[in-house]
C-alpha positions as CSV (number, residue, x, y, z in Angstrom):
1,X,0.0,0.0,0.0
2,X,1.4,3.1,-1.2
3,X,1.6,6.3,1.5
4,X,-0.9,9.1,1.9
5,X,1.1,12.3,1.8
6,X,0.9,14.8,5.1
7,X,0.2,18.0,5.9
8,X,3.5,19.3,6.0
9,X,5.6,19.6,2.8
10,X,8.4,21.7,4.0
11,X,10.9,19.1,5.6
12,X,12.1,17.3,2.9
13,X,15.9,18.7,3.9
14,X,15.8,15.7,6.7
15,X,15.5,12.6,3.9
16,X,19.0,13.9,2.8
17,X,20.1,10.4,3.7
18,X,21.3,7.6,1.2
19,X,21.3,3.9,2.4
20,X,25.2,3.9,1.8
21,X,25.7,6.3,5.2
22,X,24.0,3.8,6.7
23,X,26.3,0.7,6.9
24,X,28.6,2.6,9.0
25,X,26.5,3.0,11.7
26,X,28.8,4.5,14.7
27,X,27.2,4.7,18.5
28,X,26.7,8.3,17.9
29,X,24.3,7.6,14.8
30,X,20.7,6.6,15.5
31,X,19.5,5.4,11.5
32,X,15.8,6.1,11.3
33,X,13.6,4.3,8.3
34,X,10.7,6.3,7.9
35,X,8.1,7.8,5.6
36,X,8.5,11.3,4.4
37,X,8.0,14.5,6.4
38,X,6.9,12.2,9.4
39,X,8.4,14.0,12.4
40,X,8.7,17.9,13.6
41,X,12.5,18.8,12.8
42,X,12.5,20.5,15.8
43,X,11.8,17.2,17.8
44,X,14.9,15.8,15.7
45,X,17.5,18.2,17.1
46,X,16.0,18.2,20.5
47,X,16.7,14.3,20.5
48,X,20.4,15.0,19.2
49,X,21.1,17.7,21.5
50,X,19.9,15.3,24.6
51,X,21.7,12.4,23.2
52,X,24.2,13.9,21.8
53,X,24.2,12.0,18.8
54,X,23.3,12.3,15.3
55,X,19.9,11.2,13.4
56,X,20.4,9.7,10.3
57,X,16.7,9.6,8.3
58,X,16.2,7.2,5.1
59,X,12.9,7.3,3.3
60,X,10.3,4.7,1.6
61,X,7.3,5.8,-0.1
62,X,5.8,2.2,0.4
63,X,5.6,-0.7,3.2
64,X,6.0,-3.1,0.0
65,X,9.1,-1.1,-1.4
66,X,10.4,-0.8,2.6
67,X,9.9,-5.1,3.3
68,X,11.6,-5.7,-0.1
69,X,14.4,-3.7,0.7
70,X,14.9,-5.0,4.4
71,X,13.9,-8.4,3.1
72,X,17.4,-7.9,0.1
73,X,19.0,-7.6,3.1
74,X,19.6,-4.1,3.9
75,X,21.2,-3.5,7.0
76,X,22.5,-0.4,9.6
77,X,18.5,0.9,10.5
78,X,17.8,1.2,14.1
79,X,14.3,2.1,14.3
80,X,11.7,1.0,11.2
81,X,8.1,3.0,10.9
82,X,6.2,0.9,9.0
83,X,2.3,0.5,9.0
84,X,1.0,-2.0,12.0
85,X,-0.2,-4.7,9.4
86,X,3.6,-4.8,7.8
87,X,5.5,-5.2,11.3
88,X,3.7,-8.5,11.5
89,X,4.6,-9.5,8.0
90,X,8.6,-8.4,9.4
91,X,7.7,-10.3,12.6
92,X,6.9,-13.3,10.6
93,X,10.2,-13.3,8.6
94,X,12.2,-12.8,12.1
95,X,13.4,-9.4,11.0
96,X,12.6,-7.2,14.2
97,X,14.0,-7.5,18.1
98,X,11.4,-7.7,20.6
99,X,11.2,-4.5,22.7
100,X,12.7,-3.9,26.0
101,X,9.5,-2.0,27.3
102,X,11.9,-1.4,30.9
103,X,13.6,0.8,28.3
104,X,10.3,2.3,26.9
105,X,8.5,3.5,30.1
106,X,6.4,5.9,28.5
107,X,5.0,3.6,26.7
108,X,2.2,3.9,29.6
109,X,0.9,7.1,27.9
110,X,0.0,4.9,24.9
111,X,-3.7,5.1,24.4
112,X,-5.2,1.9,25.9
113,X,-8.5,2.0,23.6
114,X,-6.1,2.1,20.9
115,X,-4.3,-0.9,22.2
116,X,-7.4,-3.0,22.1
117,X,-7.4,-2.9,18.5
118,X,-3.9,-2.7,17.9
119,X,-2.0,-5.7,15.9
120,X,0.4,-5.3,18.8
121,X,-1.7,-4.8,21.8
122,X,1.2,-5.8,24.3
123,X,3.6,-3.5,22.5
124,X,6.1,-7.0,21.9
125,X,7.6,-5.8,18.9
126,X,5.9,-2.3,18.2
127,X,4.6,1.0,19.4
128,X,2.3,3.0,17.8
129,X,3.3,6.4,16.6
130,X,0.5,8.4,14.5
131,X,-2.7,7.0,12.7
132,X,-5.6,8.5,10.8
133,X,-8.7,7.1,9.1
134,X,-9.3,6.3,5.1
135,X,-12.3,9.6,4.4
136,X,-15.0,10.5,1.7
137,X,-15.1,14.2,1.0
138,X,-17.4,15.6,-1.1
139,X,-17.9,19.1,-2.0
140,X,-21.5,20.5,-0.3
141,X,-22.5,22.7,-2.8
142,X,-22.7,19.8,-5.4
143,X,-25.0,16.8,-3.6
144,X,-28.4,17.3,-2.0
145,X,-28.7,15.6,1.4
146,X,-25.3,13.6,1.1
147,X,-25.4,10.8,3.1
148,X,-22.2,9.6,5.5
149,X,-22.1,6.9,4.7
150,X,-20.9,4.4,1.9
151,X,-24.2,4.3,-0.4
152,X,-22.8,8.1,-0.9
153,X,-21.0,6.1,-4.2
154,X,-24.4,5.7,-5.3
155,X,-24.9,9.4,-5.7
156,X,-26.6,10.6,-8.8
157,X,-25.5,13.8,-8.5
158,X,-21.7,12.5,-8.2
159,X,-21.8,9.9,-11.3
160,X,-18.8,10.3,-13.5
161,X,-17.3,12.8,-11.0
162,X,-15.7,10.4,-8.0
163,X,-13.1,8.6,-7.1
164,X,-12.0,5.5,-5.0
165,X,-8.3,4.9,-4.1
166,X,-6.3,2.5,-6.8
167,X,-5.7,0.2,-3.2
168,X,-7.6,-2.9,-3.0
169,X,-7.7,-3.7,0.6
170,X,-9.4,-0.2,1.1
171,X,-11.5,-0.4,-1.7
172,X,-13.1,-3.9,-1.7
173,X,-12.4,-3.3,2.6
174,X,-15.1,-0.1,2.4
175,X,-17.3,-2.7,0.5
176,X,-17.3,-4.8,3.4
177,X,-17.5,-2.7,5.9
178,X,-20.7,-1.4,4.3
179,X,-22.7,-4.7,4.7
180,X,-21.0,-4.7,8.2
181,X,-18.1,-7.7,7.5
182,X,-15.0,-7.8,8.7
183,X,-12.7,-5.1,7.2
184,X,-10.1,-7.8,6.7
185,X,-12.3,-10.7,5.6
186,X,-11.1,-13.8,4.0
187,X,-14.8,-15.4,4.1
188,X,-15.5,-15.8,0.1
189,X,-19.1,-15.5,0.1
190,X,-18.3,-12.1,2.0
191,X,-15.6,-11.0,-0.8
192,X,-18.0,-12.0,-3.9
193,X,-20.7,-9.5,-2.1
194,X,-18.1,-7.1,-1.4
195,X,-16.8,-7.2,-5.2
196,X,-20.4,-7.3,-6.9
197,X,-20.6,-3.9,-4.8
198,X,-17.9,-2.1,-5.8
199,X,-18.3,-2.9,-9.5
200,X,-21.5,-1.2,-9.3
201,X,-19.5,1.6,-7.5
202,X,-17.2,1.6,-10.2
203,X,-19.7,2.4,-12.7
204,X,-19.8,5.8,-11.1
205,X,-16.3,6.5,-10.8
206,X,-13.9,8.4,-13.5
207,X,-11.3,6.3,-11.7
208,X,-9.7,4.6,-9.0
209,X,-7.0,7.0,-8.1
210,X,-4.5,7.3,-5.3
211,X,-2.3,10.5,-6.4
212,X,-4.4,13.0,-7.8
213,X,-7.8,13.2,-5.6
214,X,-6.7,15.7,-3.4
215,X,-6.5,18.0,-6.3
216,X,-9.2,16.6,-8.0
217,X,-11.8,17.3,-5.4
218,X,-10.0,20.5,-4.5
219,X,-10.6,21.9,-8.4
220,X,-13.5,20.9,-8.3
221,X,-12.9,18.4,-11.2
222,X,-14.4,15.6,-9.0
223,X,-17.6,16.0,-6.6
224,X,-16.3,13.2,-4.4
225,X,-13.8,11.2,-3.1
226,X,-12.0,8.4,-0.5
227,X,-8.8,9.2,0.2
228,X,-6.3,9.5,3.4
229,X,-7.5,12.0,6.3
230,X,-4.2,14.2,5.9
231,X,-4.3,15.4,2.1
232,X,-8.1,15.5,2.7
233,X,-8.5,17.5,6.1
234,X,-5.3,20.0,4.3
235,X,-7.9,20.5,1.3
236,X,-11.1,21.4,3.4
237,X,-9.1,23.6,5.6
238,X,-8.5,25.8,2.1
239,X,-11.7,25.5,0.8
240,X,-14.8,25.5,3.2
241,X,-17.1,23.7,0.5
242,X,-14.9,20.2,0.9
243,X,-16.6,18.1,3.7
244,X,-14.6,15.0,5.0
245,X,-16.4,12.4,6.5
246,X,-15.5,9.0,8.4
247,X,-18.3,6.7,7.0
248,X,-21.0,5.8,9.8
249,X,-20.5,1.6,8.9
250,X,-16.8,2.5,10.2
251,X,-13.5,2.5,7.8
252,X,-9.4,1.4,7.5
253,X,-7.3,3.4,9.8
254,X,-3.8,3.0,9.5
255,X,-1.5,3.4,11.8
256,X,2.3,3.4,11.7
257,X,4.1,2.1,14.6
258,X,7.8,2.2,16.4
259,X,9.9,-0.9,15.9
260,X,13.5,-1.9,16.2
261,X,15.2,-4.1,13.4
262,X,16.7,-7.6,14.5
263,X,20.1,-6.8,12.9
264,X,20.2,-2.9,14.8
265,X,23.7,-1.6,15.1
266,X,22.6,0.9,18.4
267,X,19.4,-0.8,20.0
268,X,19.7,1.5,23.0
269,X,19.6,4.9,21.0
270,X,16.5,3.2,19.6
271,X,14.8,2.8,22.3
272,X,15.3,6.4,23.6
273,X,14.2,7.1,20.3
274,X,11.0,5.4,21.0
275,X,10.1,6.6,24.2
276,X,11.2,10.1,23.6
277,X,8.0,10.1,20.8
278,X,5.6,8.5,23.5
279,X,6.7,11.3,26.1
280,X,3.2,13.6,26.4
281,X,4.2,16.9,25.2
282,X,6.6,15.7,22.4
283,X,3.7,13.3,20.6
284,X,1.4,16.6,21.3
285,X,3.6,18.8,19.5
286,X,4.8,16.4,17.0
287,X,0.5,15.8,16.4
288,X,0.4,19.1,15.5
289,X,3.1,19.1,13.2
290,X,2.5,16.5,11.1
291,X,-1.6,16.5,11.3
292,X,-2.1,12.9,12.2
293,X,-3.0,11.5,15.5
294,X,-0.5,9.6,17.6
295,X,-2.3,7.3,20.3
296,X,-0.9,8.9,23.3
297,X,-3.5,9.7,26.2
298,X,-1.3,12.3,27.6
299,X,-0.9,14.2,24.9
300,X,-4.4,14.5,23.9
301,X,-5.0,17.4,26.8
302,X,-2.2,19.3,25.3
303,X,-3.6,19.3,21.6
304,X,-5.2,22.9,20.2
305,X,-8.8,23.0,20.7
306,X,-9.0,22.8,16.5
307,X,-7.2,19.5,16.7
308,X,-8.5,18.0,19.8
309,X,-12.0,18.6,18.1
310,X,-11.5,16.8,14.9
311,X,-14.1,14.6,14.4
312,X,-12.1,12.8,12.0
313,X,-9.1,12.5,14.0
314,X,-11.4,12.5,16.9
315,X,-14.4,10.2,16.0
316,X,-17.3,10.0,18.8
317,X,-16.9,6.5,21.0
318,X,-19.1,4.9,18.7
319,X,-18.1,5.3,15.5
320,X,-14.7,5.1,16.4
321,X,-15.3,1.0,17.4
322,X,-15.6,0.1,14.0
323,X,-13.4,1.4,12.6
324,X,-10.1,-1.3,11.8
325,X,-6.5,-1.7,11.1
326,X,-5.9,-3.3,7.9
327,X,-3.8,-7.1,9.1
328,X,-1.4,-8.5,7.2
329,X,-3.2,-11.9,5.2
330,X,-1.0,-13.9,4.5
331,X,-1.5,-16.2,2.0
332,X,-5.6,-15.7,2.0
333,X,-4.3,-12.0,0.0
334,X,-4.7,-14.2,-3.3
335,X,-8.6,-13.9,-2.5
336,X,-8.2,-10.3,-2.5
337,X,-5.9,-10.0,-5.4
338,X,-8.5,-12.0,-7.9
339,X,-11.5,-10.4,-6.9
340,X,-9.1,-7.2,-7.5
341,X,-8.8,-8.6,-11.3
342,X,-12.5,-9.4,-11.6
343,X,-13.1,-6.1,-10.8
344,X,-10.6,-4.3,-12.2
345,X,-11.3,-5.9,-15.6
346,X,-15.4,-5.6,-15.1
């Protein structure tokens, strides 16, 4: 699954980094493999400064191009931030160090609602660092009484102007979760229903598209749109007709999480690392940075009232319960990838 981009374009002088530096990993080097623009700058010096070290950050613009490069055998990262559903797929090919959570204490500031439907939920491996729900916006001016909710696909007033995201677990996943299954479903009765309903969504879409919907919707090209809660949330707060939505069935969240590769050069650093972002005031700030939510309890009384308020980063009790991480399948994915083809070729 390719990355949603964030808020915050103006950091890209930190992924200076090539993977060369890396294999000459020194004690004074922490080697961080992360997405893009993922962390305030200003948290990154503040780390160096206390531990007198330097922070070395890679980048991958995927989980799949980030496994196949960990998986060649690329060595000299200390700390991985890959979505929750790929650290189990690294778990399962040995390729992370359980955590020493006596190293991690503020790891008790992690959101324990979160934990419940985490992949991780004792933190052996991984701690979560920032997630965010898959959206709908739409543009208000455009649809009469839009409802929040999936059938919004079935729009009249939308057809030929929407867009789903070119990703089949969140595609055929909002399918599901419309007729209330299991977001990560491996049932096949459940996966034909959940494909016969998205090729009648895709009659109504110009495309499935996972690059250009934010400006899409924002031009006005496109009455509606599921995309990532960053780019989408960034477009509405520029233009008041955009409404984003979490669906009321529920929806993917992702969430990225803190781990620490097997072959690690400076574990300890690492773990600093880790529980410096879980201290209250640093994921707060760091929150408000990027525009994503970390799952920090303690931090969440900190947050700007704007932030704090977001519905979308926010949702009520209720809604909030059903929505799901998207787990790593395993070898039931190739149930996913055909109905994919059936409905890519329909």
């Amino acid at each position: 699954m390719k990355r949603r981009s964030f808020l915050r374009y103006g950091t890209a002088a930190l992924a200076t980094s090539s993977f060369s530096s890396c294999t000459s990993s020194r004690k004074n080097e922490l080697h961080v493999f992360t997405w893009s623009d993922y962390l305030d700058p200003a948290l990154q010096k503040k780390f160096e400064k206390k531990h007198s070290c330097s922070v070395i950050i890679d980048t991958f613009d995927s989980n799949e191009s980030m496994f196949a490069k960990i998986m060649g055998g690329a060595s000299g990262y200390d700390v991985l931030i890959p979505s929750s559903y790929m650290v189990r797929a690294l778990k399962r090919e040995n390729l992370l160090a359980p955590l020493n959570l006596t190293k991690i204490p503020l790891t008790k500031n992690i959101d324990a609602d979160h934990l419940k439907k985490s992949l991780d939920p004792t933190m052996t491996h991984s701690v979560p660092y920032m997630t965010a729900p898959t959206c709908i916006a739409y543009l208000d001016s455009k649809l009469d009484h839009p409802e929040h909710s999936y059938q919004i696909f079935n729009h009249p007033q939308a057809k030929g102007r929407m867009t789903m995201l070119n990703d089949m677990r969140e595609v055929i996943g909002a399918a599901l979760l419309s007729q209330g299954f299991s977001l990560n479903s491996v049932n096949p009765q459940e996966i034909k229903i959940a494909t016969d309903i998205v090729i009648q969504w895709k009659k109504n879409l110009t495309k499935f598209d996972n690059e250009l919907y934010k400006n899409s919707i924002a031009s006005g090209e496109c009455f509606l749109v599921q995309g990532y809660a960053g780019e989408l949330l960034a477009v509405a707060d520029e233009n008041n007709d955009v409404k984003v939505f979490v669906p009321r069935e529920g929806a993917a969240f992702s969430c990225d999480d803190l781990c620490i590769p097997a072959s690690a050069p400076n574990p300890e650093l690492a773990h600093a690392w880790i529980n410096f972002f879980c201290e209250a005031n640093h994921a707060a700030q760091n929150m408000e940075f990027i525009g994503y939510r970390a799952p920090n309890s303690a931090a969440y009384p900190l947050l700007s009232e704007d932030f704090r308020g977001n519905p979308v980063l926010f949702p009520d009790p209720e809604l909030d319960a059903k929505c799901m991480p998207i787990d790593d399948l395993g070898e039931d994915i190739a149930l996913w990838t055909a109905a994919w083809d059936q409905i890519k070729s329909a």
